[in-house]
LOTOR-649790 format. One record per residue (C-alpha): residue number from 1; residue in three letters; x, y, z. Coordinates in steps of 0.5 Angstrom, whole numbers, plus 2048, in hexadecimal, padded with zeros to 3 digits. Layout:
! LOTOR-649790
+-----+-----+------+-------+-----+
:   k :   r : east : north :  up :
+-----+-----+------+-------+-----+
: NUM : ALA :    X :     Y :   Z :
...
+-----+-----+------+-------+-----+
***
This chain:
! LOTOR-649790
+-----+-----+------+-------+-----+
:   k :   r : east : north :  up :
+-----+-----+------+-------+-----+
:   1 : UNK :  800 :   800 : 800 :
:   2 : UNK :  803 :   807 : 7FE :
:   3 : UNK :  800 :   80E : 802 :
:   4 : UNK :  801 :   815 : 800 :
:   5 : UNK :  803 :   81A : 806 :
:   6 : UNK :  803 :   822 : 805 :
:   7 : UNK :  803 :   827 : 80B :
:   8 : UNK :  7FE :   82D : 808 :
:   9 : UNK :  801 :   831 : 80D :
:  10 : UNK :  807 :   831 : 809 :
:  11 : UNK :  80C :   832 : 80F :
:  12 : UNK :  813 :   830 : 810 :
:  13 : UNK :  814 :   833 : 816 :
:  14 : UNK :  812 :   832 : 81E :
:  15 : UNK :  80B :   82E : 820 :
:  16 : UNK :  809 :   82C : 818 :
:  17 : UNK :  810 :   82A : 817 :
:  18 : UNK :  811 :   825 : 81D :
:  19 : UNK :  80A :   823 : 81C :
:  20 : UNK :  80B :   820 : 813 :
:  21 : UNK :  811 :   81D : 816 :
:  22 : UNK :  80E :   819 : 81D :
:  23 : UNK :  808 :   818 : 818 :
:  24 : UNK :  80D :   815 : 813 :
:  25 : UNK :  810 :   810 : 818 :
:  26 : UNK :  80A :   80E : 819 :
:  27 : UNK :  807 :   80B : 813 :
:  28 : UNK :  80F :   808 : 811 :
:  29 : UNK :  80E :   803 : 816 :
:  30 : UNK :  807 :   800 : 813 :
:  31 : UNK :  808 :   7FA : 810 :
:  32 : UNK :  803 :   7FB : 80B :
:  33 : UNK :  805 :   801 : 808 :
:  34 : UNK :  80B :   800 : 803 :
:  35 : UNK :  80C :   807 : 801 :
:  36 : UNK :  80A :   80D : 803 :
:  37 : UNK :  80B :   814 : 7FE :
:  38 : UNK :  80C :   81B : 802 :
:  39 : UNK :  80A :   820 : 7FF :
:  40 : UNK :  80E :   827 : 801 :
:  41 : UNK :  810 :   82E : 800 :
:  42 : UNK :  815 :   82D : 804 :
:  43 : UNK :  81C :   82E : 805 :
:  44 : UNK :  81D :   829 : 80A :
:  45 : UNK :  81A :   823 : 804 :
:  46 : UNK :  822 :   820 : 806 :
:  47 : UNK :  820 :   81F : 80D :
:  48 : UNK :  81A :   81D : 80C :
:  49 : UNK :  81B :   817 : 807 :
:  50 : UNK :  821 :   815 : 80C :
:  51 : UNK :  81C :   812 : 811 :
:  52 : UNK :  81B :   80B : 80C :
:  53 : UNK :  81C :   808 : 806 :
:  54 : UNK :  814 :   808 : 805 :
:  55 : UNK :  814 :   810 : 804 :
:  56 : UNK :  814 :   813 : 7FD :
:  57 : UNK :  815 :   81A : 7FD :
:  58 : UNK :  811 :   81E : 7F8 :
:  59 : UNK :  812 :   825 : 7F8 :
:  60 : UNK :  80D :   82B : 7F6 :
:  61 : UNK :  80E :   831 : 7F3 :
:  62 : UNK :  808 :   835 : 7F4 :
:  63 : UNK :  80A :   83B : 7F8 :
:  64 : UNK :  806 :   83C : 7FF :
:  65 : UNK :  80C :   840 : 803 :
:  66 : UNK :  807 :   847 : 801 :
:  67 : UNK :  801 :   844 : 803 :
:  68 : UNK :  803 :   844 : 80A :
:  69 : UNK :  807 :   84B : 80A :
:  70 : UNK :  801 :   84E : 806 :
:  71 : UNK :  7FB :   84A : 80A :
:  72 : UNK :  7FF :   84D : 811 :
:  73 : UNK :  7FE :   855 : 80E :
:  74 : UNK :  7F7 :   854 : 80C :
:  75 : UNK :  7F3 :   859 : 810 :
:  76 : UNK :  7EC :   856 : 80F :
:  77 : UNK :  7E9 :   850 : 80E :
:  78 : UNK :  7E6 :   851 : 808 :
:  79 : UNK :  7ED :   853 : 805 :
:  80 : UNK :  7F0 :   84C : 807 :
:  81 : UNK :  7E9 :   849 : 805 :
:  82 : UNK :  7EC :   84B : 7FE :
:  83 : UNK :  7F4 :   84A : 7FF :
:  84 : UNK :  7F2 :   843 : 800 :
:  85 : UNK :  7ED :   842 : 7FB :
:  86 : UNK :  7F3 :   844 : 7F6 :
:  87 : UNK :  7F7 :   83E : 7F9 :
:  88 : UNK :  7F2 :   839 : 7F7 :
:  89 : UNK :  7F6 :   838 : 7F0 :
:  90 : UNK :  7FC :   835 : 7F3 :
:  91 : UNK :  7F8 :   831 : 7F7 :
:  92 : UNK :  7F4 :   82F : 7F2 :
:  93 : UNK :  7FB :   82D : 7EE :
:  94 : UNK :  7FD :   828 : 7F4 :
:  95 : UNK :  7F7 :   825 : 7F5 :
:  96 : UNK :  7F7 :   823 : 7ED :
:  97 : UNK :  7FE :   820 : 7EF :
:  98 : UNK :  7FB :   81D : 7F4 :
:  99 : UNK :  7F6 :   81A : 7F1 :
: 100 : UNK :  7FA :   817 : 7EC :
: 101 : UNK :  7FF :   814 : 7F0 :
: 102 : UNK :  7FF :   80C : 7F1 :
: 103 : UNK :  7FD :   80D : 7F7 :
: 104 : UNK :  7F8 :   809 : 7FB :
: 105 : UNK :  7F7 :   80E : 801 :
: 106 : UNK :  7F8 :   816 : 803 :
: 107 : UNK :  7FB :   818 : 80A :
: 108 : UNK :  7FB :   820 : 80B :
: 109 : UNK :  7FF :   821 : 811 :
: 110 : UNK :  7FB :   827 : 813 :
: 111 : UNK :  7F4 :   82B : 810 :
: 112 : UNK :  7F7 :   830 : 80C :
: 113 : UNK :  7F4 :   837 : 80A :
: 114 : UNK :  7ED :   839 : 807 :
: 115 : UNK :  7F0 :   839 : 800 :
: 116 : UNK :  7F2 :   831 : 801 :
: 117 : UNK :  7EB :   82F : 804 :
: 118 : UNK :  7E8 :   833 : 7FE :
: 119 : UNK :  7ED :   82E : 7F8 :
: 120 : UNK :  7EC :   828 : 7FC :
: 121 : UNK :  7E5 :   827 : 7FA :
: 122 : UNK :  7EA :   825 : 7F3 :
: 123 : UNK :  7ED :   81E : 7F7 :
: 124 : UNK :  7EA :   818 : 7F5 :
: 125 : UNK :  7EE :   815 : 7FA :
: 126 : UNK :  7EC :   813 : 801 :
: 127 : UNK :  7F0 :   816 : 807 :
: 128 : UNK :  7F2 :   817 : 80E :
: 129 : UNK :  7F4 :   81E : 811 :
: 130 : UNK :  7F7 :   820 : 816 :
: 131 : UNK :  7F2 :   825 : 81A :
: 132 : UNK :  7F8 :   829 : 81E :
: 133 : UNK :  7F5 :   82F : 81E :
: 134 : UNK :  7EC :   831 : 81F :
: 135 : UNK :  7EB :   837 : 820 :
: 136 : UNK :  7E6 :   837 : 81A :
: 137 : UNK :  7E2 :   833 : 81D :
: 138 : UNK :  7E1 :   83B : 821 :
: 139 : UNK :  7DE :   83E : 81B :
: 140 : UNK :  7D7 :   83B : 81A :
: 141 : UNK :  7D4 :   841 : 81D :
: 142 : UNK :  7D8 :   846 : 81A :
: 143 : UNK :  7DA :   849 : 814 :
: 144 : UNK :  7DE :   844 : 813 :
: 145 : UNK :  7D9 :   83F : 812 :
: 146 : UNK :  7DC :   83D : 80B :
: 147 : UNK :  7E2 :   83B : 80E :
: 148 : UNK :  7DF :   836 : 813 :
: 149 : UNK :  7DA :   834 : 80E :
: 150 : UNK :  7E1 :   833 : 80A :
: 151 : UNK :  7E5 :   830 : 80F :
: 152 : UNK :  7DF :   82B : 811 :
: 153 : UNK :  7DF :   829 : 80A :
: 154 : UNK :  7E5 :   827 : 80B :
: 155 : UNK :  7E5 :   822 : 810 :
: 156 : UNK :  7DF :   81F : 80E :
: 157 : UNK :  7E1 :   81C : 808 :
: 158 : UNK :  7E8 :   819 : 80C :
: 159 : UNK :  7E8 :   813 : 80E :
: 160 : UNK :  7EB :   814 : 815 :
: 161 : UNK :  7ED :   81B : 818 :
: 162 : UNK :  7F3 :   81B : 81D :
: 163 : UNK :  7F2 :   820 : 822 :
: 164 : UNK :  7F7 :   821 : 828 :
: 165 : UNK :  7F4 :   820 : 82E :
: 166 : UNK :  7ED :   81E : 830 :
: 167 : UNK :  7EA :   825 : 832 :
: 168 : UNK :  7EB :   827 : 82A :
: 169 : UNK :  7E7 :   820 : 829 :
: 170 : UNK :  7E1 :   822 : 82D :
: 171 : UNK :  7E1 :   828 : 82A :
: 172 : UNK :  7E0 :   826 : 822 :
: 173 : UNK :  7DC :   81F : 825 :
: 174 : UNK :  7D6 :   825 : 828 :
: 175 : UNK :  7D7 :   828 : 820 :
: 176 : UNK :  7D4 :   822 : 81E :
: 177 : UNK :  7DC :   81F : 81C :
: 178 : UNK :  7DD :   818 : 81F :
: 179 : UNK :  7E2 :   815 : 81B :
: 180 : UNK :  7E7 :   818 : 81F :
: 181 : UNK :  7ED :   814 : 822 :
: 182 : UNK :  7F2 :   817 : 828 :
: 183 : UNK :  7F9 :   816 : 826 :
: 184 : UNK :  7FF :   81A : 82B :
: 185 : UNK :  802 :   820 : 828 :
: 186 : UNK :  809 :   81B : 829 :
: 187 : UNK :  80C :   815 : 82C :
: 188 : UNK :  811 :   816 : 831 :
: 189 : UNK :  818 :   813 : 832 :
: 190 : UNK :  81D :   813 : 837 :
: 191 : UNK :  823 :   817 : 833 :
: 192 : UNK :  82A :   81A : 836 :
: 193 : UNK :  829 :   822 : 837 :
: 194 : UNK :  830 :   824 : 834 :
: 195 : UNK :  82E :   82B : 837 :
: 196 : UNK :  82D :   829 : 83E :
: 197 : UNK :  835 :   829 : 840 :
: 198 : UNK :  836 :   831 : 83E :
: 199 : UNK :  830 :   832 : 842 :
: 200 : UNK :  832 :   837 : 848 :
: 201 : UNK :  830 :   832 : 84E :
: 202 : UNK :  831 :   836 : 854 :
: 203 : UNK :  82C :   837 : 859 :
: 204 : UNK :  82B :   83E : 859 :
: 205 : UNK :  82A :   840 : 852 :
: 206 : UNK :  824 :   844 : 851 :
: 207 : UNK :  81E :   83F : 850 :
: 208 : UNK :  81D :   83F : 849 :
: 209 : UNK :  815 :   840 : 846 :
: 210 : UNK :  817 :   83F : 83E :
: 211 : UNK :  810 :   840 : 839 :
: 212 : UNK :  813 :   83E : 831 :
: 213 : UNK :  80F :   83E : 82B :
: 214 : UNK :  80C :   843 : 826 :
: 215 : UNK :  807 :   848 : 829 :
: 216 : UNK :  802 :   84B : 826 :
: 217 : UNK :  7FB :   84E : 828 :
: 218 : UNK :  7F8 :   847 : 82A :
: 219 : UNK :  7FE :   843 : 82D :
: 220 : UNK :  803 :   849 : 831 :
: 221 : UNK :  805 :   84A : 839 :
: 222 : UNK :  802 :   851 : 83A :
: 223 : UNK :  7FC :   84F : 840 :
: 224 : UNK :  802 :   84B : 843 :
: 225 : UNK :  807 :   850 : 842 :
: 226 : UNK :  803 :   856 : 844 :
: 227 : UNK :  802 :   851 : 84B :
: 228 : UNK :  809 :   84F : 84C :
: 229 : UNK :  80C :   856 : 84C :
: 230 : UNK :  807 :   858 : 852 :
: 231 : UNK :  80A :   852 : 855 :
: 232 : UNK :  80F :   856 : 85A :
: 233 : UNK :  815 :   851 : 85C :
: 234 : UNK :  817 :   851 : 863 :
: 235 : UNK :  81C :   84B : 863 :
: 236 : UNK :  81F :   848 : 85E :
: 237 : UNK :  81D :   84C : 857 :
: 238 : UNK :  81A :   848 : 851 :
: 239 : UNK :  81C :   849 : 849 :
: 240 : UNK :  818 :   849 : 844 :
: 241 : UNK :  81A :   848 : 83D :
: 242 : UNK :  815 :   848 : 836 :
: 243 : UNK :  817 :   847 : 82F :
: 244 : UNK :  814 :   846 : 829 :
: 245 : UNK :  813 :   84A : 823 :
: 246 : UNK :  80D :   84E : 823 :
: 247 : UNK :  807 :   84D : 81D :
: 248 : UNK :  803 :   853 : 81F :
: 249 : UNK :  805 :   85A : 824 :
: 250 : UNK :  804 :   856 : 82A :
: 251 : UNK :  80C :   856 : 82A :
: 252 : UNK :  80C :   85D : 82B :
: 253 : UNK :  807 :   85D : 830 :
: 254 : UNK :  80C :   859 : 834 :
: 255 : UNK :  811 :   85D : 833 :
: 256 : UNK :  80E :   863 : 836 :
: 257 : UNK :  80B :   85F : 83B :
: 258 : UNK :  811 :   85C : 83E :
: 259 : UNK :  816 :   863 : 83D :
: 260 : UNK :  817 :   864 : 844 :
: 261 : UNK :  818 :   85D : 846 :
: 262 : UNK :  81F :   85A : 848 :
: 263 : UNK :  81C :   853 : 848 :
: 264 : UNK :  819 :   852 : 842 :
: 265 : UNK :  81C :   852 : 83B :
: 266 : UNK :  819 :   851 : 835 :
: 267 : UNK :  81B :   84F : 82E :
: 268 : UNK :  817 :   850 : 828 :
: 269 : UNK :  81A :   84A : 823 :
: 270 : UNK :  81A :   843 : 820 :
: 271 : UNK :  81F :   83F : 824 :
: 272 : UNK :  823 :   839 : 820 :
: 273 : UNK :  822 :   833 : 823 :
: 274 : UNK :  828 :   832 : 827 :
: 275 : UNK :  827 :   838 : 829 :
: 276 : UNK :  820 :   837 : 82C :
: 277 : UNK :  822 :   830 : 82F :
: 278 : UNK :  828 :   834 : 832 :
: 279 : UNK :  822 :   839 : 835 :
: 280 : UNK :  81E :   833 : 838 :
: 281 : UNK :  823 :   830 : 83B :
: 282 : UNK :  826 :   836 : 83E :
: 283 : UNK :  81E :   837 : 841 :
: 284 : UNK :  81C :   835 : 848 :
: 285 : UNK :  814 :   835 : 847 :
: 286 : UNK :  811 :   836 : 840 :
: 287 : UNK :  80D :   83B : 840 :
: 288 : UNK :  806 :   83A : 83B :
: 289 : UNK :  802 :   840 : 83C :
: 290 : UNK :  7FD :   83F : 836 :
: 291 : UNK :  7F6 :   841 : 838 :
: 292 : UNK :  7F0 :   83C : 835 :
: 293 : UNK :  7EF :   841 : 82F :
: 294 : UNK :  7F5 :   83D : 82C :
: 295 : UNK :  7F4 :   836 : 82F :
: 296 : UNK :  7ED :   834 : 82E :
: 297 : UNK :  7F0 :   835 : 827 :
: 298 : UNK :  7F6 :   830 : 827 :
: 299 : UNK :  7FB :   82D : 82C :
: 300 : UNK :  802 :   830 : 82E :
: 301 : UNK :  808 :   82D : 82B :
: 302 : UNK :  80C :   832 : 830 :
: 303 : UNK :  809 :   82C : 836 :
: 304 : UNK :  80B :   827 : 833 :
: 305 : UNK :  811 :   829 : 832 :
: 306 : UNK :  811 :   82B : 839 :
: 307 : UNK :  810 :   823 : 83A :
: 308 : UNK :  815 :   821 : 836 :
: 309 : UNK :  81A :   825 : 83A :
: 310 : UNK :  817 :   823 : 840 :
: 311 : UNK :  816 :   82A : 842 :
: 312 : UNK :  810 :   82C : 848 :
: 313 : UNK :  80B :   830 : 845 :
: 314 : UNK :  807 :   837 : 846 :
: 315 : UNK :  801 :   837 : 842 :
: 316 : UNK :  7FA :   83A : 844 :
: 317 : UNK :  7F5 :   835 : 846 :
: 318 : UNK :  7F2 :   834 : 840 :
: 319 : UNK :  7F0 :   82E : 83B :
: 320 : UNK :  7F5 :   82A : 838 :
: 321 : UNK :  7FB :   82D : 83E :
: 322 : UNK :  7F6 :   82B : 844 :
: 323 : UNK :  7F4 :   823 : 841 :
: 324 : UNK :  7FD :   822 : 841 :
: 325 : UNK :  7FF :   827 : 848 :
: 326 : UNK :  7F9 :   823 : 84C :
: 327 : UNK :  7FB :   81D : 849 :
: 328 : UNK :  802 :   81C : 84A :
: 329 : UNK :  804 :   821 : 84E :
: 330 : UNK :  809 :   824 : 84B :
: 331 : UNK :  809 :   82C : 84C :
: 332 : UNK :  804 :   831 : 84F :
: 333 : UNK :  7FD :   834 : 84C :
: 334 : UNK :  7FB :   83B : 84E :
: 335 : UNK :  7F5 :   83F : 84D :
: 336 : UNK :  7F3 :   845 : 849 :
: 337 : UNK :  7F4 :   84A : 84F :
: 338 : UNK :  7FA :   84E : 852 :
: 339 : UNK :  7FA :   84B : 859 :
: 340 : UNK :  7FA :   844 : 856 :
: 341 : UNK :  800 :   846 : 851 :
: 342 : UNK :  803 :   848 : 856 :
: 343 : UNK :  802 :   843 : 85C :
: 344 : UNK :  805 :   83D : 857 :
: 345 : UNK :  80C :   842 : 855 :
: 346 : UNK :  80D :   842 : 85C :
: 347 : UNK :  80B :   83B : 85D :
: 348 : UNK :  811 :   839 : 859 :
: 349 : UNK :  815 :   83E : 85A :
: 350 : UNK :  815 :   83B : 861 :
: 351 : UNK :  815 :   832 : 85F :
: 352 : UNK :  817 :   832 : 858 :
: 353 : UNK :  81D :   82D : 859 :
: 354 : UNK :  817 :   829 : 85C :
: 355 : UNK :  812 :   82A : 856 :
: 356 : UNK :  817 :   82A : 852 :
: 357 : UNK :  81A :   822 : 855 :
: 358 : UNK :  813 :   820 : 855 :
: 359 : UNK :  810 :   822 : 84E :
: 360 : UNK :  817 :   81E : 84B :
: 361 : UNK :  816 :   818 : 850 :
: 362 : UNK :  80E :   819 : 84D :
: 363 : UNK :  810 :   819 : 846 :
: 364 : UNK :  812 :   812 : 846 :
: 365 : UNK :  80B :   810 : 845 :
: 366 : UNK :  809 :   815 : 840 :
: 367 : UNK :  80E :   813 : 83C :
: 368 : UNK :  80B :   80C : 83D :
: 369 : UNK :  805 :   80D : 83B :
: 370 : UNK :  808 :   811 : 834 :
: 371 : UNK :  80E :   80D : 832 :
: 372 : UNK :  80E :   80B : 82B :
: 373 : UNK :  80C :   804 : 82C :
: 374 : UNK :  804 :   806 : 82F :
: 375 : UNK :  803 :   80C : 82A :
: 376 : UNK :  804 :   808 : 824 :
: 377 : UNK :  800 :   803 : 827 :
: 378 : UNK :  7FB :   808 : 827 :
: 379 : UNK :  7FC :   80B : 81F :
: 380 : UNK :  7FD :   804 : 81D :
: 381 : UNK :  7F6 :   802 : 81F :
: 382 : UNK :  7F4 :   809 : 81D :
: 383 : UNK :  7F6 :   808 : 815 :
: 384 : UNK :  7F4 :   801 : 815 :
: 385 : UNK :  7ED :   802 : 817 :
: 386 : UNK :  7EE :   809 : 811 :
: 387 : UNK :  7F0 :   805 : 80D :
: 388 : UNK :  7EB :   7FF : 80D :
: 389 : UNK :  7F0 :   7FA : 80E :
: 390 : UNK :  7EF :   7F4 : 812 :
: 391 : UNK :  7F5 :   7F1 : 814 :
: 392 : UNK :  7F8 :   7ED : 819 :
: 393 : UNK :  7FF :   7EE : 818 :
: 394 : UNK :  802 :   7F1 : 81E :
: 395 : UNK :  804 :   7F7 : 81D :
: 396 : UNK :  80C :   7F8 : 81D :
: 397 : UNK :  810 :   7FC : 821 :
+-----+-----+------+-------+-----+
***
């Protein structure tokens, strides 16, 4: 059996990118699939064909880089209504190369852009998708309406939708979409920290509160730093470091917000790779303050991060942070008010050798529950029953 694997969000970079090739790992350990064709934008096509012999790389050249450089400036709905509609051309050209590649069956890794929802009614072939991100489901009682009807479409002619956790799967089963699967963000493994021996040990350094990620109107530290610099430290005193590149003016408002701050450093940028493991490790807690506006829509590739590195975490007790912290017990809620916020800062300013020892003695159970051999457990016995296949064979690690 050949399938077919292509990321409408056309990313390289971050969560996108570790998510194609978590999705790749995966499908190249089925036993029934015999190739898998990836289809790509990327520059990183080398990388992604070096994790099997099963992999095929087919490069495209349709041009999307403007689409998401235009779609950030659009100021109004209706002009990025047009803008994508503009790109349903190039869409509709991958879909003919889709539909005529020998192919048995179509993955797509993410739900793409309301241009792709509008060329996939072309495929004549059956599909999964990965639904990482819902926020369309919000819009069907608003102007949008005709991307959610869009969106909708899209999944209901899937054969299965992946959703990251089972909060995602609740909301689109009450919008009438039940084949719905839950699959992690990604599995866990146990990994030597190459940036753990420069880390600086000493028991006196500032405790660190470190937030990493894009910023944008959606997902950003404002409420949690506006809180934090109320925070009068009467002992050992608290650092707290942002970076990530700003899609909108929320950066400047950050900037202004902490020009008088001594403990809060901010940097408006993209990280590399080694750069943003480097920062992780180098965090005592992860600070995720992202509200529910953002993660009602999608899960937090930065907490999962957080989990791979074993880091306690800080985040607002909201779905999907409150099912793992009360679960497993590795890192701390707050709530939405000053003194909440600022009982937790000196809570762990106080314990944290403690919380910290706990969570990583804790996070032996996590990474239990989502080592590779039970999550491909899971995404095998979820594309066997997509596909309608009806096999005994055990699957093979």
């Amino acid at each position: 059996m050949k399938i077919l694997v292509y990321d409408p969000f056309f990313s390289e970079i971050g969560h996108y990118y570790r998510y194609n090739k978590y999705i790749l790992q995966m499908l190249c350990k089925v036993e029934y699939l015999d190739q898998i064709i990836y289809l790509t934008h990327s520059q990183l096509a080398d990388e992604y064909a070096g994790i099997s012999r099963k992999i095929i790389v087919e490069k495209i050249n349709e041009d999307f880089d403007s689409l998401q450089i235009r779609s950030r400036k659009a100021s109004n709905y209706l002009k990025k209504y047009y803008l994508y509609k503009h790109y349903v051309k190039p869409y509709n050209n991958i879909i003919d190369y889709i539909n005529k590649a020998s192919v048995d069956f179509v993955f797509f890794t993410s739900q793409g852009w309301y241009s792709f929802w509008l060329a996939i009614k072309r495929l004549k072939k059956e599909y999964i998708v990965s639904a990482i991100l819902i926020k369309p489901i919000y819009h069907k009682y608003s102007i949008k309406f005709l991307l959610y009807w869009s969106f909708c479409n899209l999944l209901r002619k899937s054969k299965m939708i992946l959703v990251t956790e089972d909060c995602y799967k609740a909301v689109l089963n009450k919008h009438g979409l039940f084949n719905v699967e839950v699959l992690p963000d990604r599995y866990l493994s146990n990994i030597n920290d190459k940036y753990e021996k420069d880390r600086n040990q000493t028991k006196d350094h500032k405790l660190r509160l470190v937030t990493v990620g894009t910023i944008s109107k959606t997902k950003n530290p404002i409420s949690f730093l506006k809180t934090f610099l109320t925070l009068k430290f009467t002992e050992q005193p608290v650092s707290y470091l942002i970076i990530g590149k700003s899609l909108d003016e929320t950066g400047s408002i950050i900037t202004k917000i902490i020009s008088r701050s001594s403990n809060v450093l901010y940097f408006d940028k993209y990280q590399t790779r080694e750069a943003y493991q480097k920062t992780l490790t180098d965090a005592d807690f992860i600070v995720i303050p992202h509200e529910e506006d953002y993660t009602k829509y999608a899960t937090s590739g930065i907490m999962w991060d957080a989990f791979q590195k074993k880091k306690p975490i800080l985040c607002p007790n909201i779905e999907p942070f409150s099912y793992y912290i009360n679960r497993y017990k590795i890192g701390i809620l707050y709530n939405y008010d000053n003194d909440n916020i600022h009982s937790v800062i000196r809570y762990i300013s106080k314990n944290r050798t403690d919380i910290v020892s706990m969570s990583k003695k804790n996070y032996s159970i996590l990474f239990k529950d989502f080592r590779f051999e039970s999550v491909y457990s899971k995404f095998h016995k979820t594309l066997q029953k997509s596909l309608n296949i009806n096999s005994n064979r055990k699957y093979t690690i």
